[in-house]
C-alpha positions, 0 to 999 in steps of 0.5 A: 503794229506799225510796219517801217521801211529802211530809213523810217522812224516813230516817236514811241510815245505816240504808240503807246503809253507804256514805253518807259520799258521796251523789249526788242526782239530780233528774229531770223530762220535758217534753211538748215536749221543750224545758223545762228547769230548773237545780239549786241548792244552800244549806248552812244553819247552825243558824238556817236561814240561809247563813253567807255567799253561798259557801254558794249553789251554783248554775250559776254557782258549781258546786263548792264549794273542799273539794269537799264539793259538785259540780253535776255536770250534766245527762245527757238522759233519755227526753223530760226530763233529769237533773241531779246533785249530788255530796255529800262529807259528810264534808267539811262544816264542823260548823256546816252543819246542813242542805243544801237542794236546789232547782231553779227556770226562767226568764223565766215558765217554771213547773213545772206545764209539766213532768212525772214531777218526781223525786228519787233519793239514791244512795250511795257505791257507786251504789245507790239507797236514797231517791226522792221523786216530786213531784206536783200542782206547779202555777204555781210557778219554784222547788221545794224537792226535799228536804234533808239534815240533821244529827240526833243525830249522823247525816245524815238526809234529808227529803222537802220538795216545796215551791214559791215563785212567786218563782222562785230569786231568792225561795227564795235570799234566804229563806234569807239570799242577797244577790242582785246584780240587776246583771250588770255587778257580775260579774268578768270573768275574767282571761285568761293564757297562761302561770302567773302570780302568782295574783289576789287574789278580788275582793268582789262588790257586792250588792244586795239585794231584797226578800224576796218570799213562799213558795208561796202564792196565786197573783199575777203576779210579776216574773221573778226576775234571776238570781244571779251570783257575782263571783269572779274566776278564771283562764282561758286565751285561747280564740284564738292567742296572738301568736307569737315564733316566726320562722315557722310552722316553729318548734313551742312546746315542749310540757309533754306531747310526742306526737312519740315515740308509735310504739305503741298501748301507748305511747299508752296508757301515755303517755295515762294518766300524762299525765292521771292526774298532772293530776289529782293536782295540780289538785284542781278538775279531779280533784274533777270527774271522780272526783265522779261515781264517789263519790270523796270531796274530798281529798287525791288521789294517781295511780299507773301500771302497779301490780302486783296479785295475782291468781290465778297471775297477777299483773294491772297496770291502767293507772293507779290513783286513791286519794283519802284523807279524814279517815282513810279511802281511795277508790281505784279501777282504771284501765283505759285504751284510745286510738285505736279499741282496744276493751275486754276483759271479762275484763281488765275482769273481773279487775279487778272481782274484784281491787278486790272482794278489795281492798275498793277502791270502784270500776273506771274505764275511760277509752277513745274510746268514749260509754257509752250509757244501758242500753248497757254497754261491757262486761259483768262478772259482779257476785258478789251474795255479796260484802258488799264492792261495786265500781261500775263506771264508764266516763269518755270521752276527749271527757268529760276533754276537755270538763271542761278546757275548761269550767275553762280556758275558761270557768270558771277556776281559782283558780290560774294554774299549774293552767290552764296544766297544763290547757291542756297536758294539752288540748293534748295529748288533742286531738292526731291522734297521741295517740289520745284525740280521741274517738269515731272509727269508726261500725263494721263495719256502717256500709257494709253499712247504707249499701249497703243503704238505696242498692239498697233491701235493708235490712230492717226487724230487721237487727241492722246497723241497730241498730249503725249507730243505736248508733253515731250516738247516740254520735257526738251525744252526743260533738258536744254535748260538744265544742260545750258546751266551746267555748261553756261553755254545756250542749249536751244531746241532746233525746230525744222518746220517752216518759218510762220507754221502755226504751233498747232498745226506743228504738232497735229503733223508731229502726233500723226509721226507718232502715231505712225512710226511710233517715234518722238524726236528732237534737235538740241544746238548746242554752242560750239560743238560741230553739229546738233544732237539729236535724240529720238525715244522709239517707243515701239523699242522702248529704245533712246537714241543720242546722235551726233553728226560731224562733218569730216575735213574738206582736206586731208587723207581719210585714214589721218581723219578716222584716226584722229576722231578715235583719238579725240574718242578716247574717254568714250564708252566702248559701246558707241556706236560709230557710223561712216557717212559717205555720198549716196549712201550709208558706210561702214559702221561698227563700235568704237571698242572694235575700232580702236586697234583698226581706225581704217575699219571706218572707211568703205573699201570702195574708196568712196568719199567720206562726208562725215561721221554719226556718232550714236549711244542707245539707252533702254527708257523708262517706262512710267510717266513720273519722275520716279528712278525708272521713269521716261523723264529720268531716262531722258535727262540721264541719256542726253547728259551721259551723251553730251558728257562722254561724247560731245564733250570730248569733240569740242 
């Protein structure tokens, strides 16, 4: 990988041969494990402007309609995150002559609160050619990572490192983006529960502001209002619908039945052609999901059970995926498991080796299972001689289920049709019968590590342990997924170890907590409340924990804050639990069904400063390691949305 200084450019082509595609991640940690920044991208034309507001992609227009740019999200990263862009640059119009990438913060957030600011531009096949470390970032709400532009014919990248003090609103509109400072000018979507004549977009009505100056010497700024776009898109009613049927006994005729399943076999043959020709014939859903891989924008087309050579055996993968684009093909293997069926390394092996000699670009395989950083599912040998390579990637059934409900849900389709195919394609993945509905099963060690911490023999270095934390990490990973696609909102785990630890080593020092205090715990940062959710499963209790910490008001009486917070409190469950944080110590504590008629119970006698709130629920869990009604998985799943549903909700 080639390291550039401020300033610095390279020609793509001359790194790689496989830059029709690039993704670009932007990577940033925070010291308190609670800042956070959101990418945004412009195509320019020639006079370093935008052709039109369709040229701002941002978290509230992620996906260009060619698919020739694809905000990807967020993933969590030591104590930060990092966010990815996917580039199909063979589908930019000729008069994009240059794509700005940027990220900005919010509501007096800068970027001198943030560390180890990084960009690393990656090819087709995953292999990183450029990174960029920003350094020296100072008092600024938006940064100019780099850009992409044309010269003479090639695609070329820069390495800018520019701030604005005037946040995103101020960069967008240097470069010709009229912002709309009102939410109200923003169409709502239209909900449907069946395919319909699709809507005409509706315009959006902008205002424009002034055009604040670049970085510069400081000043006080207002914050800047965030940009909206006013497309309106298709969704699907997130409640029941008003039923015909004449009792609970009738069953809605399904697109995808799940009846008939008898077999895991049939289960993942049915799965895979069930959400490969989803894919074909929605192209915003199949654009989101091979994106990522280094598929280019373009017409898709899905095969199941295809015959392929391979040595005096012929080999058939579960489903292939090939995308064509401008004269040239993306194709990748699908290998598919359901239910808690695991994948095979020499069945994923040949088909490595198959995809090597067939010059295909890519190995997918879909199962239950969240791949964890460092942490392979499974392992393949990769031949360095082959000047042919093949990436091997791995797409969980939480992940497909959580992009068709971020599209149906949320962000909409441009086609009504299409959101009903998704609906039923989700309908059909969340079914117990199908076997897609995620991780299942904390592993073989999970009642060996439980037995262990109750008669106190575990020992610090069991390798059960560091099963049990693997499993854990998952299992969060996939409840952020699930929460994130009911609210529509990102759901990231916060992780507190130092920036460029080793995972494993992250996780040796997570089992040897365990083994010691016999407690597993998480961070959830959910957008746009006022702090992180934290949850902990005691196993020495067989006790969950969901908490929440708000800070209190640097203003105001303390009598006027505690009465307040009940009142926001009052479709809470009588037994939370409500705890006064104070400075140099604990405060009074107490649950909210006894302070409700005496909000002044909250506060210490002694008049000590108030620093916040914890807001606490506890649940006893599960104790088998499936997904049955009492299992741990189902314990955990429940708390974190009862706690977000009955509490955090109510704060936001």
């Amino acid at each position: 990988m080639q390291e550039l200084a401020k300033g610095a450019n390279v020609t793509l082509a001359a790194l790689s041969e496989s830059v029709d595609s690039v993704v670009v991640a932007l990577d940033w940690a925070s010291p308190t494990g609670e800042g956070d920044a959101d990418v945004s991208v412009l195509l320019l034309n020639s006079d370093g402007k935008v052709r039109s507001d369709a040229d701002f992609y941002f978290y509230n227009n992620p996906v260009a309609p060619d698919g020739s740019v694809q905000l990807l999200g967020k993933t969590p990263t030591g104590d930060g995150s990092q966010d990815r862009i996917g580039f199909d640059l063979t589908a930019l119009p000729d008069e994009v002559a240059r794509i700005v990438v940027a990220a900005s913060r919010y509501e007096g957030a800068h970027f001198g609160e943030l560390e180890n600011l990084r960009l690393t531009l990656t090819d087709g096949s995953g292999a990183d050619l450029v990174g960029f470390t920003i350094a020296d970032t100072g008092p600024m709400s938006a940064f100019i990572f780099g850009e992409l532009y044309r010269r003479d014919g090639a695609w070329k990248f820069r390495a800018v490192g520019q701030g604005y003090y005037s946040g995103l609103a101020g960069l967008a509109t240097d470069f010709g983006v009229d912002i709309d400072d009102d939410a109200g000018t923003e169409a709502a979507p239209e909900d449907v529960s069946a395919p319909a004549v699709q809507q005409a977009p509706v315009e959006a009505v902008r205002a424009p502001v002034p055009a604040p100056r670049e970085a510069g010497p400081a000043e006080p700024a207002k914050a800047p209002a965030r940009p909206r776009t006013a497309k309106k898109k298709v969704t699907l009613p997130k409640g029941p619908r008003r039923t015909l049927a004449e009792n609970d006994s009738w069953r809605e005729a399904r697109l995808f039945p799940v009846s008939a399943l008898k077999s895991d076999r049939d289960r993942e043959a049915r799965a895979t052609s069930v959400l490969l020709s989803v894919m074909a014939q929605v192209p915003e859903f199949g654009r989101r999901l091979t994106a990522a891989f280094g598929a280019p924008a373009g017409r898709m087309e899905t095969f199941t059970e295809v015959t392929l050579p391979h040595s005096d055996s012929p080999r058939r993968p579960d489903g292939v995926i090939r995308v064509e684009r401008a004269g040239k093909l993306w194709t990748a293997l699908v290998e598919t498991k359901t239910n808690g069926n695991a994948l095979r390394s020499d069945q994923v092996q040949a088909y490595m080796d198959i995809a090597a000699r067939r010059g295909y670009e890519a190995v997918i395989t879909l199962t239950n299972d969240v791949e964890l950083e460092g942490r392979p599912l499974v392992d393949v040998k990769i031949d360095g001689r082959r000047k042919h390579k093949v990436a091997l990637r791995h797409l969980s059934w939480a992940e497909v289920a959580h992009q068709a409900q971020m599209l149906i849900q949320h962000e909409g389709l441009n086609d009504a049709a299409h959101a009903w195919l998704l609906r039923e394609l989700l309908h059909y993945v969340q079914h117990e019968n199908s076997g897609c509905h995620g991780f299942q099963n904390m592993g073989a060690a999970w009642v060996p590590v439980r037995n262990g911490i109750d008669d106190e023999t575990l020992c610090q270095g069991d390798p059960r342990a560091l099963e049990v934390v693997e499993s854990w990490e998952r299992l969060v990973r996939q409840v952020c997924l699930r929460l994130g696609g009911e609210l529509g909102h990102k759901l990231l785990p916060v992780q507190r170890s130092r920036r460029g630890t080793d995972p494993a080593a992250r996780r040796a020092l997570l089992a040897d907590q365990l083994c010691h205090d016999g407690r597993l715990g998480a961070e959830l940062r959910i957008e746009g409340t006022p702090g992180v959710l934290a949850l902990t499963a005691d196993l020495r209790t067989g006790r969950l924990r969901t908490s929440i910490e708000i800070p209190a008001p640097a203003q105001g009486y303390p009598l006027t804050t505690a009465k307040r917070l009940i009142r926001r409190l009052a479709e809470a469950p009588a037994d939370l639990h409500v705890e006064t944080l104070v400075e140099g110590g604990g405060g009074p504590r107490g649950t909210l069904e006894r302070l409700r008629p005496e909000p002044g119970d909250m506060l210490p006698k002694s008049g000590t400063p108030v620093t916040g709130f914890r807001l606490s629920l506890l649940k006893t869990m599960g104790s088998t390691r499936g997904n049955a009604q009492s299992s741990f998985i189902r314990s955990v799943d429940e708390a974190v949305h009862r706690f977000h549903r009955s509490v955090v909700a109510q704060l936001e």
